[in-house]
C-alpha positions as CSV (number, residue, x, y, z in Angstrom):
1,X,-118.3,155.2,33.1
2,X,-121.0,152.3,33.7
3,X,-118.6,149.9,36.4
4,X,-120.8,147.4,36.3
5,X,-121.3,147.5,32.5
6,X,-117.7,147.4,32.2
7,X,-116.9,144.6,34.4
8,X,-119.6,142.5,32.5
9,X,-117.9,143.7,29.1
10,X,-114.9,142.6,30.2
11,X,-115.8,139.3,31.6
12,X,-117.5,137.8,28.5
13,X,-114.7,139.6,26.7
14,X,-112.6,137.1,28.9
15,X,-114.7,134.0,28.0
16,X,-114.3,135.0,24.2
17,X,-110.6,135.1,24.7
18,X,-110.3,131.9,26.5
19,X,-112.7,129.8,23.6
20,X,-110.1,131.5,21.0
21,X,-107.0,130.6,23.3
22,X,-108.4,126.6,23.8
23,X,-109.5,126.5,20.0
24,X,-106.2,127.8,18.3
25,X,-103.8,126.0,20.9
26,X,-105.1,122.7,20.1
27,X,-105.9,123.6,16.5
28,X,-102.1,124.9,15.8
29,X,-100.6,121.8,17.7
30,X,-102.5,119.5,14.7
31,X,-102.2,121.9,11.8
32,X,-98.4,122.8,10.9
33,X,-99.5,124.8,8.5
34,X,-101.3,127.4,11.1
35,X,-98.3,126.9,13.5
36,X,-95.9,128.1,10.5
37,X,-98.4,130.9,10.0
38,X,-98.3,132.0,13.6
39,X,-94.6,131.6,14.0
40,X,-94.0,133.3,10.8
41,X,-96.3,136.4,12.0
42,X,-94.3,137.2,14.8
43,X,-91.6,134.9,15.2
44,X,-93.1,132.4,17.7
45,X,-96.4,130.7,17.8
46,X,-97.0,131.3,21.3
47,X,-96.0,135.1,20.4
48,X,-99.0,135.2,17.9
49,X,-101.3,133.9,20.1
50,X,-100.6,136.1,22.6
51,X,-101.0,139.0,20.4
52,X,-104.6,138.1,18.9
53,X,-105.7,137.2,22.1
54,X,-104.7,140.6,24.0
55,X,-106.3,142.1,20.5
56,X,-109.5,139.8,20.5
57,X,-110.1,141.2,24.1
58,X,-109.4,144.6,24.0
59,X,-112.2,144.5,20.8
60,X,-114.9,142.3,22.4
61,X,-114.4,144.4,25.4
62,X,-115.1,147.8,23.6
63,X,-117.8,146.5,21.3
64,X,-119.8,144.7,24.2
65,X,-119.1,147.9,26.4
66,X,-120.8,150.0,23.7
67,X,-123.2,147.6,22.7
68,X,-126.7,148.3,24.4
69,X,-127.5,146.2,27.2
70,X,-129.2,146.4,30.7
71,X,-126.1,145.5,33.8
72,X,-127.3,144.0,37.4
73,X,-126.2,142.5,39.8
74,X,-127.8,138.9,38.5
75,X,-126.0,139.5,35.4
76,X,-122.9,140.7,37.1
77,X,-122.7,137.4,39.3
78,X,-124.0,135.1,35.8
79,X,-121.4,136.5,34.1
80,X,-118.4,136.1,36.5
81,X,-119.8,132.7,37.0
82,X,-119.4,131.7,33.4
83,X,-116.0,133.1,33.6
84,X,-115.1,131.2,36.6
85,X,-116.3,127.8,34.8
86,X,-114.6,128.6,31.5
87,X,-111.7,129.5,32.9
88,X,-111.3,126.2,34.8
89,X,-112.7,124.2,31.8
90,X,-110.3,126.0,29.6
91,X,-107.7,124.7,32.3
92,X,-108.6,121.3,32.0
93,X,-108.9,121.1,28.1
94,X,-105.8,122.3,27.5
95,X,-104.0,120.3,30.0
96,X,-105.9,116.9,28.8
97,X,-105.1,118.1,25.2
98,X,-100.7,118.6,25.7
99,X,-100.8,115.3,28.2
100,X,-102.5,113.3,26.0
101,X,-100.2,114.6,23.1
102,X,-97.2,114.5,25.5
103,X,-98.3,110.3,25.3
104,X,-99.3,109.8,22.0
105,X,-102.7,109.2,22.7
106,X,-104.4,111.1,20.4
């Protein structure tokens, strides 16, 4: 097993999941059609997310491991990077997203 490889797999497996996570929160807190659809998959809307995400992940993962590119250390440290950013501005979407909801500002 390529570590490296893996670890990059994994991290822009992570960024994939965290795009999906920002996109479908705030798209199934304004469509109550997809929230219905999510709550009727598994009982809960934050269930179904949960699900596809672990799913989307565990895919991207495999598919980028397997896919046929070159691992270094510059991409190693890009890669984390972009996961470090993404995760923060995932943060800060979300949160700007429920508190200007929470106030009726949008």
């Amino acid at each position: 097993m390529n570590k490296p490889k893996l670890i990059i797999s994994s991290a822009y497996a992570a960024i994939i999941t965290i795009v999906f996570v920002v996109v479908i929160v705030i798209w199934a807190e304004l469509s109550a059609p997809l929230k219905n659809w999510l709550k009727d998959f598994s009982g809960h809307h934050w269930t179904s997310k949960s699900i596809f995400s672990v799913l989307l992940y565990a895919v991207a993962t495999i598919l980028l491991y397997l896919s046929p590119h070159k691992d270094n250390d510059n991409h190693l440290k890009r890669a984390l990077g972009f996961l470090l950013v993404l995760t923060a501005l995932g943060t800060v979407i979300i949160t700007l997203f429920f508190t200007g909801h929470n106030f009726q500002l949008l």
